[in-house]
C-alpha positions in Angstrom: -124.7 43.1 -110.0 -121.7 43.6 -108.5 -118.5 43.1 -111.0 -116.0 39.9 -109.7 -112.6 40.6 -109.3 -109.4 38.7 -109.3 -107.1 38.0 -106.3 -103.4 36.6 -107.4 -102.5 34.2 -104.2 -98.7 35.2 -103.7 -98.0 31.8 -101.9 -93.9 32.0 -101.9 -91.4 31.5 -99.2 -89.8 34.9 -99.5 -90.6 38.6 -99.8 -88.2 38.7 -103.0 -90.1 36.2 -105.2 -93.3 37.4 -104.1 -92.6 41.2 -105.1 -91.0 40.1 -108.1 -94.2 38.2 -109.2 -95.9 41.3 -108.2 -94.4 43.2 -110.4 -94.7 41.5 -112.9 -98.2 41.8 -113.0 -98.4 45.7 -112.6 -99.4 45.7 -116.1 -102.8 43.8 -115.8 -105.3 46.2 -115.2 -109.0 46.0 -115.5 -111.2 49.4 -116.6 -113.0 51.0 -114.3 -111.3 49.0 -111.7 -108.3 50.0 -109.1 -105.2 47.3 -109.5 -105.4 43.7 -109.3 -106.0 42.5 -105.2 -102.7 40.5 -104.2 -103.3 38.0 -101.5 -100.4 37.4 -98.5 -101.1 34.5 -96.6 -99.5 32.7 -93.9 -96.3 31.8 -95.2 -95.3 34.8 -96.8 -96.2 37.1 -93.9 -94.3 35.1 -91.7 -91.5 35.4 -94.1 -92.0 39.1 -94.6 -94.5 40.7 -92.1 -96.8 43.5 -92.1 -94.0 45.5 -94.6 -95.2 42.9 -97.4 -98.6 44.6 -96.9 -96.8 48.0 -97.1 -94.7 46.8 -100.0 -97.4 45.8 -102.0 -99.8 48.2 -101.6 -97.0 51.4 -102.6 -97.2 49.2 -105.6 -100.7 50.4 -106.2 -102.4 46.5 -105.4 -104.8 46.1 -102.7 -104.4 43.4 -100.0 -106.4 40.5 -99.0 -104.6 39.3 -95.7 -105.6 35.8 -95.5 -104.6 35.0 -91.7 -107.7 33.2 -90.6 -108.0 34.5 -87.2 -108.8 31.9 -84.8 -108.3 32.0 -81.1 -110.0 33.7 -77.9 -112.0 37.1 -79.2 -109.8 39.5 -77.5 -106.8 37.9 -79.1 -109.0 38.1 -82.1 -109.4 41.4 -81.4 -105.5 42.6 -80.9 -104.9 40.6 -84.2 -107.6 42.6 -86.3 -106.7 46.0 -85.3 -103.1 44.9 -86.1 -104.2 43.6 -89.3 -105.9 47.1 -90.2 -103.0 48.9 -88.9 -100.8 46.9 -91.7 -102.8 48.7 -93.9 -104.9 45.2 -95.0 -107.7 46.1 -97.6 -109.6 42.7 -96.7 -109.0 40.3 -94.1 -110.3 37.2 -92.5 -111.3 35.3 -89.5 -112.6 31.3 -89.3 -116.3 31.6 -88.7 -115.8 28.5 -86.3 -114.7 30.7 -84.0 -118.3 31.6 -83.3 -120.6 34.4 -82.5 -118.7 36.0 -79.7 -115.6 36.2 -81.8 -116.8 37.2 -84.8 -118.2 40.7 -83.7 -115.3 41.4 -81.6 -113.7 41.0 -84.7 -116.2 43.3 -86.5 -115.7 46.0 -83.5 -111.9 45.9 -83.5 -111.9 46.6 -87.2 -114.2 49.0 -87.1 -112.4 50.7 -84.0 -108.9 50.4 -85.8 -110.8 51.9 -88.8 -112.0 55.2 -87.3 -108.5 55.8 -85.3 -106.4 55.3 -89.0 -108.7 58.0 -90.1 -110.0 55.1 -93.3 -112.3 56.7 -95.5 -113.2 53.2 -96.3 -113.1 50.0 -93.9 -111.5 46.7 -94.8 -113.6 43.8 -95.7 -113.4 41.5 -93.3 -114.9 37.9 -94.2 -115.4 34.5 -92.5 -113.7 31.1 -93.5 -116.4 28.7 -93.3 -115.2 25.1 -95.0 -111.5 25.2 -96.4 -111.7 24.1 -99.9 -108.9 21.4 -99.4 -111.6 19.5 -97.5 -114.3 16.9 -97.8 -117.3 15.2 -96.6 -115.2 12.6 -95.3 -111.7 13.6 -94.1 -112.1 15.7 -90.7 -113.9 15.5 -88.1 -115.0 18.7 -87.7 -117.8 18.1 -90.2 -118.6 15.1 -88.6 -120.4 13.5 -90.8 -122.1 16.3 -92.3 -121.9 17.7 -96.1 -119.1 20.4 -96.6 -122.3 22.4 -98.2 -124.2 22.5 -95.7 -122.0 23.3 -92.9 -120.5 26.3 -95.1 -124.2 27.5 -95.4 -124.6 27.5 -91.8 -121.2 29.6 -90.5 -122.0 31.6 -93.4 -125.0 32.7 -91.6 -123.9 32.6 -88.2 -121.3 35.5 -90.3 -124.3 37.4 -91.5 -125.7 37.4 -88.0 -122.5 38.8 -86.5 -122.7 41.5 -89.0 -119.4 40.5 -91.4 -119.1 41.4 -95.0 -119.3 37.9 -96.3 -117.4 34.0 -96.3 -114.4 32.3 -97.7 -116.0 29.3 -99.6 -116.0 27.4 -102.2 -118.0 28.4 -105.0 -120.6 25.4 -105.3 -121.7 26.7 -102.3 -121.7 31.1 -103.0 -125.0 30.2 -104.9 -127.1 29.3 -101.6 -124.9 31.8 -99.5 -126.1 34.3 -101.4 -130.4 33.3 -101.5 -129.9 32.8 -97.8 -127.9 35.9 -97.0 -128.5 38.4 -99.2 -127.0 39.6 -102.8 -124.8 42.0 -100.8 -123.4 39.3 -98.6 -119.7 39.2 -100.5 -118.2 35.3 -101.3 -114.5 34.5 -101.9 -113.8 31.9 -103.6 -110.3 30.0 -103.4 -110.0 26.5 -105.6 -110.2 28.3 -109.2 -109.0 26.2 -111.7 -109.2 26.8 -115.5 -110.8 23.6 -117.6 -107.9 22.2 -118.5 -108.3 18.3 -117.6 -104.5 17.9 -117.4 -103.6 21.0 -114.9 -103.4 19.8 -111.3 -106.1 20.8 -108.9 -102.7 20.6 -105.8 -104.1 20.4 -102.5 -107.7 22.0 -103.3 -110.2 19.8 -104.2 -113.9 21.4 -105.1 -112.3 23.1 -107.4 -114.4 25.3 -109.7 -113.5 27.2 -113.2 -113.7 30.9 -113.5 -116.7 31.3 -115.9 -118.8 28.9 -112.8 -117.9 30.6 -109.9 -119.0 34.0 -111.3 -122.1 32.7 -112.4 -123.1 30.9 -108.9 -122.3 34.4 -107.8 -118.6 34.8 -106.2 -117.8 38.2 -105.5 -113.7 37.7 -105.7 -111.9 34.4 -107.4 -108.6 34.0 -106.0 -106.1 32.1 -108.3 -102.7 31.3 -107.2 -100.2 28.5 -109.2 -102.6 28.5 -112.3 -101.6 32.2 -112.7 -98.1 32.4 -111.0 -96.7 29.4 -112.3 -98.2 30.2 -115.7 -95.7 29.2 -118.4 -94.0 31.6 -121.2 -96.2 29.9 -124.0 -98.9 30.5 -122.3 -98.0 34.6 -121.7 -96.6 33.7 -118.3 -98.2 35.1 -115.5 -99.6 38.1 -116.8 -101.0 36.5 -119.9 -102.9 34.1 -117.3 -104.5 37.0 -115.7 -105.5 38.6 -118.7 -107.1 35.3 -120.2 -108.8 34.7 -116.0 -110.0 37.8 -116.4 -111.5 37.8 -119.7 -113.3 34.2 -118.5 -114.9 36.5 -115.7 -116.0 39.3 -118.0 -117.6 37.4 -120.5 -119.2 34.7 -117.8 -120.4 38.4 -116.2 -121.6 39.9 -119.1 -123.5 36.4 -120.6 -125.0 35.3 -117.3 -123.7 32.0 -118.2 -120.9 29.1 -117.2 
């Protein structure tokens, strides 16, 4: 069984608050295990570009880019092989993009790959349903249960040959008996059980100790971790006490 590992979302406006959180997290390290992953999205790679990726990983952190490619494949393409370039440990594409896209995708990381010289390739993953959403509030589901339309771009990703999905994790459990135990799942929307925190903008939300055990391959945590007060060990104490939730839901088999 492969052991889950933590992702701290860096969702800030600037480069400065983001390295700082950064740092301050240097100190959470897990045995056997390279540095924590550190995850740039959208607004802080607009805010600081591909030298946030450099930034962070001098620091010793590796880098989930979480873009979510979307567009025609060979802009697809040109935006992957940048993404590698950056030097991106893991990075995504939206699997509604479809077939086509998705292994040009595959192709240009792979080609971007072998001309870096990468002993190892990035991971690159699908977005299937965005974990802000539900059943009833866009119409790209039309209709349809967020479930099942995760299950189904999750294997239209198998088919194309990716490493695995972005999904929630009430839904990594049938990802994985329909796509194989190797078939990686991220899951955003972590929350620890605490009935007062706010789940924000996500809403199938899910607690550490359940997404490992319906099989998630990575939890990424943002504002329960970064915005973690002083009482409760600030933002490294959070980590520490995520992380222990993982081991022990890892090492019992149960939620």
């Amino acid at each position: 069984m492969r052991t889950p590992e933590l992702v701290v979302a860096l969702d800030f406006q600037t480069s400065a608050e983001a390295l700082d959180m950064a740092r301050s997290l240097q100190s959470v390290t897990v045995p056997g295990q390279p540095k924590l992953w550190m995850k740039v999205g959208l607004e802080l790679f607009v805010a600081g570009g591909p030298e946030m990726v450099r930034a962070l990983k001098h620091m010793g952190f590796r880098v989930f880019l979480d873009l979510k490619f979307l567009d025609i494949p060979n802009t697809v393409r040109g935006a992957v092989r940048s993404a590698v370039k950056s030097g991106a440990d893991m990075l995504n594409i939206h699997a509604i993009g479809g077939l086509d896209m998705a292994r040009t995708a595959l192709a240009a990381r792979d080609e971007a790959a072998g001309e870096q010289g990468l002993a190892e390739k990035p991971l690159l993953l699908a977005v299937t349903v965005l974990t802000s959403m539900q059943d009833t509030d866009n119409p790209i589901l039309r209709g349809n249960e967020a479930d099942e339309v995760a299950l189904d771009l999750a294997k239209l990703s198998r088919q194309a040959g990716l490493d695995g999905v972005v999904c929630s994790g009430r839904e990594a459990a049938r990802i994985k008996a329909e796509c194989g135990a190797d078939f990686l799942c991220l899951t955003p929307g972590i929350r620890l059980p605490d009935p007062t925190a706010p789940a924000d903008d996500q809403r199938r939300v899910m607690t550490p100790e359940a997404a490992v055990a319906a099989g998630s391959d990575f939890l990424v945590v943002g504002r329960p971790i970064t915005r973690a007060p002083a009482e409760k060990g600030g933002p490294a104490g959070r980590a520490r006490e995520i992380l222990a939730r993982m081991a022990s839901a890892t090492a019992t088999g149960k939620v």
